[in-house]
MOPAC internal coordinates of N, CA, C and O (Angstrom, degrees):
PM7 1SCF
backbone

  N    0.0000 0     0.00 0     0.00 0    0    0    0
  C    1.4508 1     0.00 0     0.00 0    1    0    0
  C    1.5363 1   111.25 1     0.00 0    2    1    0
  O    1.2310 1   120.59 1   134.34 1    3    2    1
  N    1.2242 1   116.48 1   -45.66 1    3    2    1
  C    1.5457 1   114.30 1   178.71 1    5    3    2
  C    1.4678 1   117.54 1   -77.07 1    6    5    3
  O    1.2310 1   123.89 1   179.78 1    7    6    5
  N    1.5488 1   110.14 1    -0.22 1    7    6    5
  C    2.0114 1   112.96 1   151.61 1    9    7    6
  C    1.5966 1   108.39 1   -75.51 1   10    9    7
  O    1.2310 1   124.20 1   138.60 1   11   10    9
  N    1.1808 1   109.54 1   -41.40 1   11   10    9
  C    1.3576 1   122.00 1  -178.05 1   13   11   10
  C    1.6972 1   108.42 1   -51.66 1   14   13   11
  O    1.2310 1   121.44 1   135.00 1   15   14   13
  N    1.9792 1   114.85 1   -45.00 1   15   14   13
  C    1.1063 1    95.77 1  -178.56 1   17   15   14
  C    1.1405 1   117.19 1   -85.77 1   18   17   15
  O    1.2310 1   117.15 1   171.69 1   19   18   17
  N    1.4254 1   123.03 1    -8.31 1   19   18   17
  C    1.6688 1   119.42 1  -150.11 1   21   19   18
  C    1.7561 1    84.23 1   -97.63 1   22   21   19
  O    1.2310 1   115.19 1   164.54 1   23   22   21
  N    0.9573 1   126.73 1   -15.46 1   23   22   21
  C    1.8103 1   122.19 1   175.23 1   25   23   22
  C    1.8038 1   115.25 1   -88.14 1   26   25   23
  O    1.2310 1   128.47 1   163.39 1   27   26   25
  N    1.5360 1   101.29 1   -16.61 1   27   26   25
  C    1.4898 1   107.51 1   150.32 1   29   27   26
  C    1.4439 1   114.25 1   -69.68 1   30   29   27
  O    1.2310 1   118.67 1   112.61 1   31   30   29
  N    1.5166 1   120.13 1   -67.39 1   31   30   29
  C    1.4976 1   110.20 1  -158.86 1   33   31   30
  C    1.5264 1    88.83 1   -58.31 1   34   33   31
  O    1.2310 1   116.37 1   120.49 1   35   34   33
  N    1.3810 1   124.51 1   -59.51 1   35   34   33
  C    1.9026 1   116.57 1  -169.84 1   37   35   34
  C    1.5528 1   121.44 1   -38.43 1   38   37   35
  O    1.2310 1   116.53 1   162.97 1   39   38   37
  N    1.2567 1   124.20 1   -17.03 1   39   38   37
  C    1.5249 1   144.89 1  -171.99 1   41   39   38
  C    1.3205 1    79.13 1   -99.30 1   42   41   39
  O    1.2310 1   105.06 1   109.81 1   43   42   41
  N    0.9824 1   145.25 1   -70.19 1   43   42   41
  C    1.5322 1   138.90 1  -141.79 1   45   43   42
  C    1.6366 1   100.34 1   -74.03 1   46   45   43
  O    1.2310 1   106.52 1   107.48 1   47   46   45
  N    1.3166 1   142.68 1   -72.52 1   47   46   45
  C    1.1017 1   164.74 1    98.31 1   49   47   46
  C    1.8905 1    98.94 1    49.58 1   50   49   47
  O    1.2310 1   126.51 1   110.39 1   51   50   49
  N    1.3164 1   105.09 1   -69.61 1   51   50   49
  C    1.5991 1   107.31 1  -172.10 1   53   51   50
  C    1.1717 1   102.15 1  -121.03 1   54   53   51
  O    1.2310 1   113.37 1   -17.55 1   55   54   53
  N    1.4523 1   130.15 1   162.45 1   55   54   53
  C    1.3103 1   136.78 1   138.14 1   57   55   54
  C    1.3758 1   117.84 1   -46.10 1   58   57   55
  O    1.2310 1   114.31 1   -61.76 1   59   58   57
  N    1.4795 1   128.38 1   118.24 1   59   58   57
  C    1.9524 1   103.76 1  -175.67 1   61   59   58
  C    1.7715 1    95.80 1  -171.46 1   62   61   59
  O    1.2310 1   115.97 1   -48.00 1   63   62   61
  N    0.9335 1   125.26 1   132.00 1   63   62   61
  C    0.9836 1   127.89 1   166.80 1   65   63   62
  C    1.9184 1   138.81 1   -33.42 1   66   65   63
  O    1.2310 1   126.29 1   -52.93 1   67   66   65
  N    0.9274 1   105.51 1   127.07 1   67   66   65
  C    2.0702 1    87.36 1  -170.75 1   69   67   66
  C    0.9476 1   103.61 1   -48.07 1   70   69   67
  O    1.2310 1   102.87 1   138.21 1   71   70   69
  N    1.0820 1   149.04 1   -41.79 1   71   70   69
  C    1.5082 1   159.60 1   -90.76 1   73   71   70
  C    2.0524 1    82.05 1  -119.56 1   74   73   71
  O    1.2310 1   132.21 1   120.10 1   75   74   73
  N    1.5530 1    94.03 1   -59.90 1   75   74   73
  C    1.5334 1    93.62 1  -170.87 1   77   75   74
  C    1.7305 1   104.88 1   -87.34 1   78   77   75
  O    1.2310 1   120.41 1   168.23 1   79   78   77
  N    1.0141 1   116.83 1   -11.77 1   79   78   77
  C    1.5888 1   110.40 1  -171.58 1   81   79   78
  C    1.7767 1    83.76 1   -76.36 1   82   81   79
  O    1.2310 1   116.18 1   127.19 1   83   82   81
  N    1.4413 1   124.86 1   -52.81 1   83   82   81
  C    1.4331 1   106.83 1   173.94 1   85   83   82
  C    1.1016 1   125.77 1   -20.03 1   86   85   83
  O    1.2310 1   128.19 1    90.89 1   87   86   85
  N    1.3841 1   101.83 1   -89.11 1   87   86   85
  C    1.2885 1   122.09 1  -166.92 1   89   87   86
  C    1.9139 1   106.69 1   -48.81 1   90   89   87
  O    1.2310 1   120.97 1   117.98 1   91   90   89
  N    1.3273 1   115.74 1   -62.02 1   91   90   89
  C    1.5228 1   111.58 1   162.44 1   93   91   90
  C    1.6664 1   120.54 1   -22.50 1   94   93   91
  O    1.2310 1   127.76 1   124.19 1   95   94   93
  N    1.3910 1   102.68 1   -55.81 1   95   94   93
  C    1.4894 1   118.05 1  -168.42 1   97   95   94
  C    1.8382 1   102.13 1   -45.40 1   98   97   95
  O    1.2310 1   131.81 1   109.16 1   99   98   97
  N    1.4601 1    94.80 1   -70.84 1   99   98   97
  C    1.7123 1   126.46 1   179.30 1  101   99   98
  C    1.4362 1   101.30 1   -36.39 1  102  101   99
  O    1.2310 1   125.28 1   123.76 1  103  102  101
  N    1.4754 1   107.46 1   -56.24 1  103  102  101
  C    1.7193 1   104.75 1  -155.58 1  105  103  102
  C    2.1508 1    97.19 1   -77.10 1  106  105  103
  O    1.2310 1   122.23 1   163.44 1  107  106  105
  N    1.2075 1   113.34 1   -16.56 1  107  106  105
  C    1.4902 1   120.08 1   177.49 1  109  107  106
  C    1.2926 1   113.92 1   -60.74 1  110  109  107
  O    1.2310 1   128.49 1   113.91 1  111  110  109
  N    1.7072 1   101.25 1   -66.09 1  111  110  109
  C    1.2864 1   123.25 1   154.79 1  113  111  110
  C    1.7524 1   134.65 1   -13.02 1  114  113  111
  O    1.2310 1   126.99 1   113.02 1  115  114  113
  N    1.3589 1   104.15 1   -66.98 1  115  114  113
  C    1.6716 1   110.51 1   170.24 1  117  115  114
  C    1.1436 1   105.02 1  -141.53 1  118  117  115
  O    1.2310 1   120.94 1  -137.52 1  119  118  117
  N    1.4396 1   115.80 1    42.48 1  119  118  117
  C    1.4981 1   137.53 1   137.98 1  121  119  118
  C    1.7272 1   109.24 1    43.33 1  122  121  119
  O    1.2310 1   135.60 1   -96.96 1  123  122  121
  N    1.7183 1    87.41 1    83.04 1  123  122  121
  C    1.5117 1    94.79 1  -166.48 1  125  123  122
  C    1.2038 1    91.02 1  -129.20 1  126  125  123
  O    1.2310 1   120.59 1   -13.26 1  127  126  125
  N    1.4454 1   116.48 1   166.74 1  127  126  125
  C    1.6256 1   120.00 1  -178.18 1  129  127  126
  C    1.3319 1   104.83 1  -109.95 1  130  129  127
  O    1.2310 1   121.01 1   -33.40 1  131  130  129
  N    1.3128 1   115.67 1   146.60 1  131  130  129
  C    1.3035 1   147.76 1  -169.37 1  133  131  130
  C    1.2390 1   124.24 1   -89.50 1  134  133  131
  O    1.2310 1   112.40 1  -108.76 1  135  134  133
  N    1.4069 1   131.94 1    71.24 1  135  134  133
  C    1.3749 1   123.35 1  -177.66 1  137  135  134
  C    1.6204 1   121.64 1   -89.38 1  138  137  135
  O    1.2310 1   124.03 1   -64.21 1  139  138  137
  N    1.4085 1   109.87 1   115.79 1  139  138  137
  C    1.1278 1    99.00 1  -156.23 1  141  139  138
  C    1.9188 1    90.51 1  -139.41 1  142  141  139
  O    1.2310 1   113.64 1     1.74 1  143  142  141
  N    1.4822 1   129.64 1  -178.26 1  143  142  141
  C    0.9793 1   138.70 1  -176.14 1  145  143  142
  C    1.4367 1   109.42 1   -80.46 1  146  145  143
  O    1.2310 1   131.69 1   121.17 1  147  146  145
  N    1.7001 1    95.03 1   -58.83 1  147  146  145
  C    1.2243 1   126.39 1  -164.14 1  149  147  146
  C    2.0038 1   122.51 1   -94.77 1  150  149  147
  O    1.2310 1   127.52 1  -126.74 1  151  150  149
  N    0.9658 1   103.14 1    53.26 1  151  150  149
  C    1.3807 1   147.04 1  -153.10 1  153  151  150
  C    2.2959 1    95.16 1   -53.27 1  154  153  151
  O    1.2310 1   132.63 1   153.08 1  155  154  153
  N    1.5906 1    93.21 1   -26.92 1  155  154  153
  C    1.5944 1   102.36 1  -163.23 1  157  155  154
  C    1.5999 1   102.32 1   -73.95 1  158  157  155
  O    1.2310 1   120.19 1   146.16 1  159  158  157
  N    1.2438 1   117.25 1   -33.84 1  159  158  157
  C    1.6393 1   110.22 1  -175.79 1  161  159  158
  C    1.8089 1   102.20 1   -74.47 1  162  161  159
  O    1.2310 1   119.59 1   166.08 1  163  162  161
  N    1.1691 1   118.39 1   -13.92 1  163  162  161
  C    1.6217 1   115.24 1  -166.11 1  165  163  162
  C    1.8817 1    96.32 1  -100.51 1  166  165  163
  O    1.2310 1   116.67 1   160.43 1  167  166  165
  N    1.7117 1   123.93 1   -19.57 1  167  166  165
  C    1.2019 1   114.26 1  -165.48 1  169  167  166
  C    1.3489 1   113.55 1   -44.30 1  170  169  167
  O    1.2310 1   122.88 1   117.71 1  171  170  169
  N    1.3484 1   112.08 1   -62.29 1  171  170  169
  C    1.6260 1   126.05 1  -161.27 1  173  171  170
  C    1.3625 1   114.92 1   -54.25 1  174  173  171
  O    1.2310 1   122.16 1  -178.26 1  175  174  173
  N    1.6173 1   113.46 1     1.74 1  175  174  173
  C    1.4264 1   118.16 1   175.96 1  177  175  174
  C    1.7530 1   112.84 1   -88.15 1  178  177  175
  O    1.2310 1   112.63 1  -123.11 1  179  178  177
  N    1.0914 1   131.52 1    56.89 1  179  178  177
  C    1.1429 1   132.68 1  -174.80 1  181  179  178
  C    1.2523 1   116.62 1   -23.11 1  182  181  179
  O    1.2310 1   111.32 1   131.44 1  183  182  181
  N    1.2148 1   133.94 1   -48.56 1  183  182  181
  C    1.7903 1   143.50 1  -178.53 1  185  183  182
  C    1.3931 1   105.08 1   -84.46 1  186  185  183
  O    1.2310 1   112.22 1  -178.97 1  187  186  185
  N    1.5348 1   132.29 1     1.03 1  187  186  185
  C    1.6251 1   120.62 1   171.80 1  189  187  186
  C    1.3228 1   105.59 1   -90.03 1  190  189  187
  O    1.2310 1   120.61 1   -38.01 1  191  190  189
  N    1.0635 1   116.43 1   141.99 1  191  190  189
  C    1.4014 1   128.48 1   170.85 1  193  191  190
  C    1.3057 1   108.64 1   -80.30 1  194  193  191
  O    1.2310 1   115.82 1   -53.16 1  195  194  193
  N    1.8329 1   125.53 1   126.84 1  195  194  193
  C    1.7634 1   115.58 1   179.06 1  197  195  194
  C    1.2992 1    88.53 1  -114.69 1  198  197  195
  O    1.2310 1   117.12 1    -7.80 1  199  198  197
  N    1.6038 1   123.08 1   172.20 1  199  198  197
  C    0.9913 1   136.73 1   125.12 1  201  199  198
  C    1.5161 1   117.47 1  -122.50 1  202  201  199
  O    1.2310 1   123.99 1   -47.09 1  203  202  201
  N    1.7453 1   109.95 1   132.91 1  203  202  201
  C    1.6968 1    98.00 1   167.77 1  205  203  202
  C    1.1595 1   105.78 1  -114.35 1  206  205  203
  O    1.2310 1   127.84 1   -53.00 1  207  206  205
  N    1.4943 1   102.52 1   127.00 1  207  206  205
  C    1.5235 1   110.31 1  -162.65 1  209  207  206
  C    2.0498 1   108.20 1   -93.60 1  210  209  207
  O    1.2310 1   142.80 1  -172.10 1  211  210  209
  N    1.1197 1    73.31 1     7.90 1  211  210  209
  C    1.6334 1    77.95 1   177.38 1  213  211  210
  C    1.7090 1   114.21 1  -107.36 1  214  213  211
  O    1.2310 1   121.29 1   177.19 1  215  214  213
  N    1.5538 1   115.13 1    -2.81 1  215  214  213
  C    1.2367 1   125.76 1   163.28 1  217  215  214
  C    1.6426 1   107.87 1   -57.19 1  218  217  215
  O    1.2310 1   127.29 1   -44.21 1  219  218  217
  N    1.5166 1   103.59 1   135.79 1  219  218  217
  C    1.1126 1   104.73 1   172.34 1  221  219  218
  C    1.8474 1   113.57 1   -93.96 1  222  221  219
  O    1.2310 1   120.10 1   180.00 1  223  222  221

């Protein structure tokens, strides 16, 4: 439930897809890192951890 809220306030907060306010929410939540391609919708989160594993 408290992924559930933290992907509300992140939706509320930015323009952003559910899809990523989820996953954002979750990874805040029990503070997991994010490896993802597309690394630009997650920047502005200063405290998320990314990895793009497709960086060379």
């Amino acid at each position: 439930m408290k992924n559930f809220l933290q992907a509300v306030t992140l939706k509320q907060i930015r323009k952003m897809s559910l899809g990523d306010a989820i996953i954002a929410g979750t990874a805040f939540v029990y503070n997991l890192t994010i490896v993802t391609r597309n690394i630009d919708d997650f920047n502005w989160l200063s405290k998320l951890n990314l990895i793009n594993s497709f960086q060379r």
